[in-house]
C-alpha positions in Angstrom: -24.2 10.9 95.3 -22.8 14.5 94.3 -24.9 16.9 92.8 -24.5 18.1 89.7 -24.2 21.9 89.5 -27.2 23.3 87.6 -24.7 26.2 86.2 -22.2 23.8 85.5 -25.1 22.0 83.1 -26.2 24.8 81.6 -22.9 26.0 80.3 -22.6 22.6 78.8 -25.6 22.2 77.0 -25.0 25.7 75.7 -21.5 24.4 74.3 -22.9 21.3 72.6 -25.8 23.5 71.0 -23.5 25.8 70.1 -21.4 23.4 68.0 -24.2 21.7 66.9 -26.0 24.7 65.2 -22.7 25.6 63.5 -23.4 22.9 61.4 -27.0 23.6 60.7 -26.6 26.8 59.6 -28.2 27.8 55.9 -26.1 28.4 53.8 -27.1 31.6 51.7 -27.4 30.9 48.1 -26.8 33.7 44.7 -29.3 33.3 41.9 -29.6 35.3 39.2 -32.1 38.1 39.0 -34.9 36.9 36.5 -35.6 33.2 38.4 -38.9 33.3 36.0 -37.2 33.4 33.0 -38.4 31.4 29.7 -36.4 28.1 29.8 -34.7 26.7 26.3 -34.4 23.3 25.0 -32.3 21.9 22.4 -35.3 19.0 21.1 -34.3 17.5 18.3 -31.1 19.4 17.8 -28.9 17.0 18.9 -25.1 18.7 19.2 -26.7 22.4 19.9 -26.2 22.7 23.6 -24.2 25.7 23.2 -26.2 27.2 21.0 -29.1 26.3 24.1 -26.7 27.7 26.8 -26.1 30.6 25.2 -30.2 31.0 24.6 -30.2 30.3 28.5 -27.6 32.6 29.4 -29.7 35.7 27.7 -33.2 34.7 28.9 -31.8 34.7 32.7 -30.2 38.2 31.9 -31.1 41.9 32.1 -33.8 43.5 30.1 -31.0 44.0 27.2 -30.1 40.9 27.2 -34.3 39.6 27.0 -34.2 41.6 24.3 -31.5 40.4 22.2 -32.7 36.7 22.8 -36.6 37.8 21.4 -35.1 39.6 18.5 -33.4 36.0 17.6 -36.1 34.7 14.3 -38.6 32.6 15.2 -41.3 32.2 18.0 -40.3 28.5 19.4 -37.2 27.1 20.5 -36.8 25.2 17.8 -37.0 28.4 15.1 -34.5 30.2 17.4 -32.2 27.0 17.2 -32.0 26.9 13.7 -31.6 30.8 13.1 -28.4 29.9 15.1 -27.7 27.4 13.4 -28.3 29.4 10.3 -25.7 32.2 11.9 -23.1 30.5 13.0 -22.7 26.9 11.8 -20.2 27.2 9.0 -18.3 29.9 10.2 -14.4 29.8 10.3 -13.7 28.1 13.4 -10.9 29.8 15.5 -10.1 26.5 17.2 -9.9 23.7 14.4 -7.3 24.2 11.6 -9.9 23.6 8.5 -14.0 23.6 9.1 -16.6 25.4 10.5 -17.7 26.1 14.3 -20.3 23.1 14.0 -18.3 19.8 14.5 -19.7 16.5 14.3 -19.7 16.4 18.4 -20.9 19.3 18.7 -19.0 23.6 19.1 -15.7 23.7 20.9 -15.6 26.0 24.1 -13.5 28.6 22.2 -15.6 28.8 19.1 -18.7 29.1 21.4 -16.9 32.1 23.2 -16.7 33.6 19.8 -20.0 33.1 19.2 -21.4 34.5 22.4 -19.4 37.6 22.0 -20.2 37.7 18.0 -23.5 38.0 19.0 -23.3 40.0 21.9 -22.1 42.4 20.0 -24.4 42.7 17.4 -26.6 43.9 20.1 -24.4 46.5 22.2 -23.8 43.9 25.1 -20.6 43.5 27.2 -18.4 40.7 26.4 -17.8 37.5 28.1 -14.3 36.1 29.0 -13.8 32.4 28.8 -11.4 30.3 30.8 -10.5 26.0 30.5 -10.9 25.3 34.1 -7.5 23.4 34.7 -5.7 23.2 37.5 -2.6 26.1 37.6 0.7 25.4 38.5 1.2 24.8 42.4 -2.5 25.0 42.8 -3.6 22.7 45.6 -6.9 20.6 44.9 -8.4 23.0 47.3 -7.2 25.8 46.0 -8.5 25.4 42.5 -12.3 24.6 43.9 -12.2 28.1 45.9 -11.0 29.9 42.6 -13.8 28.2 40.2 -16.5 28.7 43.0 -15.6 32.6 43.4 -14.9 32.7 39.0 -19.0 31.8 39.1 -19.9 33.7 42.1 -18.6 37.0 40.8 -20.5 36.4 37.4 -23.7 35.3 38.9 -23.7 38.7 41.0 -23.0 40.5 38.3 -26.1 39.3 36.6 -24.5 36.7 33.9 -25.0 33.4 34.1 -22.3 31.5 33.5 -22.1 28.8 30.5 -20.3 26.1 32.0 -18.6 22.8 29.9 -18.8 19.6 31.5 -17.1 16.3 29.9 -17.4 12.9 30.6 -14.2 9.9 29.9 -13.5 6.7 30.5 -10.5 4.7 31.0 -10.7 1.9 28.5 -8.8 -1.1 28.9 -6.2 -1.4 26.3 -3.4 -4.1 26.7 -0.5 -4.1 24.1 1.2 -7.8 23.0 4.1 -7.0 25.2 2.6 -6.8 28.3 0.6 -9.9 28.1 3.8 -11.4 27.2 5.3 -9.8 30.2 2.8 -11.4 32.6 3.2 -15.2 30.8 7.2 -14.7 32.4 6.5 -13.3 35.6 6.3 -9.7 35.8 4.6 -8.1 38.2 1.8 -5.8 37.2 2.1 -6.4 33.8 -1.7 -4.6 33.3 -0.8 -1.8 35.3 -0.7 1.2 32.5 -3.0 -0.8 30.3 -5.8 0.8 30.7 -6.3 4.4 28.5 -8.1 7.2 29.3 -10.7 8.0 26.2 -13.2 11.2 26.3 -16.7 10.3 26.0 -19.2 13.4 25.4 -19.0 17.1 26.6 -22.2 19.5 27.4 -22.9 22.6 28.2 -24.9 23.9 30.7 -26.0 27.4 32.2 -25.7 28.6 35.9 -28.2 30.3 37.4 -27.4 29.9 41.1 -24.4 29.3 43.4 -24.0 29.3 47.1 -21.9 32.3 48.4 -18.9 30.3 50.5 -17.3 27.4 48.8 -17.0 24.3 51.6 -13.9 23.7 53.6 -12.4 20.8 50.6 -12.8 23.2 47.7 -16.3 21.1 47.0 -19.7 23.3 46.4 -22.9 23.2 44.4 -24.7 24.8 41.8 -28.2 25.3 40.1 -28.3 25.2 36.3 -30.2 24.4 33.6 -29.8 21.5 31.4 -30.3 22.3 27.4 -31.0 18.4 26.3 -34.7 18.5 28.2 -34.9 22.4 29.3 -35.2 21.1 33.1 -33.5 23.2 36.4 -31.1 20.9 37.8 -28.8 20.8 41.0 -25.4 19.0 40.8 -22.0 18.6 43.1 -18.6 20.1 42.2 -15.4 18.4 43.9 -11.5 17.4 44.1 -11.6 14.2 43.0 -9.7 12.2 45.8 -8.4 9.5 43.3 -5.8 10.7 40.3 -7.0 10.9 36.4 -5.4 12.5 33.3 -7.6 14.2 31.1 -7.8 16.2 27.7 -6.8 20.3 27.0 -7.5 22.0 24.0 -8.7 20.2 20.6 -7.4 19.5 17.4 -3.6 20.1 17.1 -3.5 21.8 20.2 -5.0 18.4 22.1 -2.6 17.4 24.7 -3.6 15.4 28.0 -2.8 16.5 31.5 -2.7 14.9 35.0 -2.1 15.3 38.2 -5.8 16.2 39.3 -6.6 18.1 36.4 -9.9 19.4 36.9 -12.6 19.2 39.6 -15.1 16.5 39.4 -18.7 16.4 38.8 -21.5 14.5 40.1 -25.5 15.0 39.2 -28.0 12.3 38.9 -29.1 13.4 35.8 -26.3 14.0 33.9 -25.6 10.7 32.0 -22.8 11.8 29.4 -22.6 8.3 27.5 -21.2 7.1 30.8 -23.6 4.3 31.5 -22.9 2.7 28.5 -19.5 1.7 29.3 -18.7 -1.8 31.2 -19.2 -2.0 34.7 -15.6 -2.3 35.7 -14.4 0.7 33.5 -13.7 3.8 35.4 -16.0 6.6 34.5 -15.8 10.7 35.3 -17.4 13.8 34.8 -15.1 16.8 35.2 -15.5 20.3 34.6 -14.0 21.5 32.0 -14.4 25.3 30.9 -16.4 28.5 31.8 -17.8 31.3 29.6 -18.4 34.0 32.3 -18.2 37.8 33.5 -15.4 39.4 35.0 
């Protein structure tokens, strides 16, 4: 029997090690600087989120930003919620044709930028921009997960912790008369555009942390914290692999889009009214806007 060659042996285990610890490598995460802040909760305030988030996005700030959340009325969350509430509630929306910001589902993305900024103004703070989180023109799947994970990054290291939007739909099956005729004389997939794609619930949430590469498919992670129980969560951003249409805008600006619309979400906690729907209905979570810092 031949000898192996001990050099020979040693280059190869080096080789395998090597490509095996280029898989276990940590991945360095960004937080935001003030990982002790005070947490919010919306309790009993059932369509507040944003007003939560927003709460949320000052307490994880800088000492300016501390400051303007204390100076809100009130000592618990629940007096800060409804001196919000107080503030904001029955302004003009900018997004609805007649009302205020406060819909019965809740405040749109764009009259929650306004509000963020409305405030942060009031208390000689930068800006925020806000963004829907669509997929551009000739964007790849890929593509739009590197752009969303480096829209975050960039916030979260400049200190602002992104409000993020997260919706939940399901596609609802809806025959019409004429297609169960069709299938009585033969016609082949008679069901096959009968089912209808129907928005469920949307929440907000705030980011406090985010790894600093997005993965290889455009997929990544993120810490945030969820408003509805004031709780530090984890959940999983993605390309979805199988095609959905899904909503843009609100109101008379409300227009559906498809083509892999928006990157999907997954968390174990984050419910949306999905698991009330039947078991054979198609359910997804997407992300669907971003109030952030350039």
């Amino acid at each position: 029997m031949r000898k192996k060659c001990p050099v020979l042996l040693l280059l190869a285990c080096i080789l395998i090690f090597g490509k095996a610890s280029a898989f276990e490598k940590n991945v360095s995460w960004i937080f935001v600087r003030n990982d002790n802040a005070k947490v919010y909760s919306q309790g009993h305030h059932k369509y507040s989120c944003g007003y939560v988030a927003l709460l949320n996005n000052l307490s994880f700030g800088n000492q300016e930003s501390q400051a303007a959340v204390s100076s809100i009325e009130g000592i618990t969350d629940d007096d800060k919620m409804s001196a919000l509430e107080k503030l904001f509630n029955d302004k003009t929306s900018i997004e609805y044709s007649k009302g205020g910001r406060m819909r019965d589902v809740g405040i749109s993305s764009a009259d929650l930028l306004q509000i963020c900024n409305e405030f942060r103004l009031d208390h000689n703070l930068q800006p925020l921009k806000g963004i829907c989180l669509d997929r551009l023109k000739n964007e790849s799947k890929i593509e739009m997960g590197t752009r969303i994970h480096r829209l975050l990054l960039t916030s979260i290291e400049k200190g602002e912790s992104p409000i993020i939007m997260v919706r939940s739909e399901s596609a609802h099956f809806k025959p019409m008369w004429y297609q169960s005729a069709a299938s009585v004389f033969g016609v082949t997939s008679a069901f096959e555009k009968a089912s209808k794609w129907d928005g469920l619930q949307g929440h907000y949430l705030t980011v406090i942390g985010i790894p600093a590469k997005v993965n290889d498919d455009g997929s990544f992670c993120l810490d945030y914290i969820d408003p509805a129980k004031g709780k530090k969560r984890q959940l999983f951003v993605y390309p979805e692999v199988r095609n959905f249409v899904a909503p843009k805008g609100v109101d008379k600006n409300l227009k559906w889009i498809g083509s892999f619309p928006y990157l999907a979400v997954a968390a174990s906690t984050l419910n949306l009214n999905t698991k009330e729907e039947k078991w054979n209905e198609r359910t997804i979570v997407f992300l669907y806007n971003a109030i952030y810092s350039e």
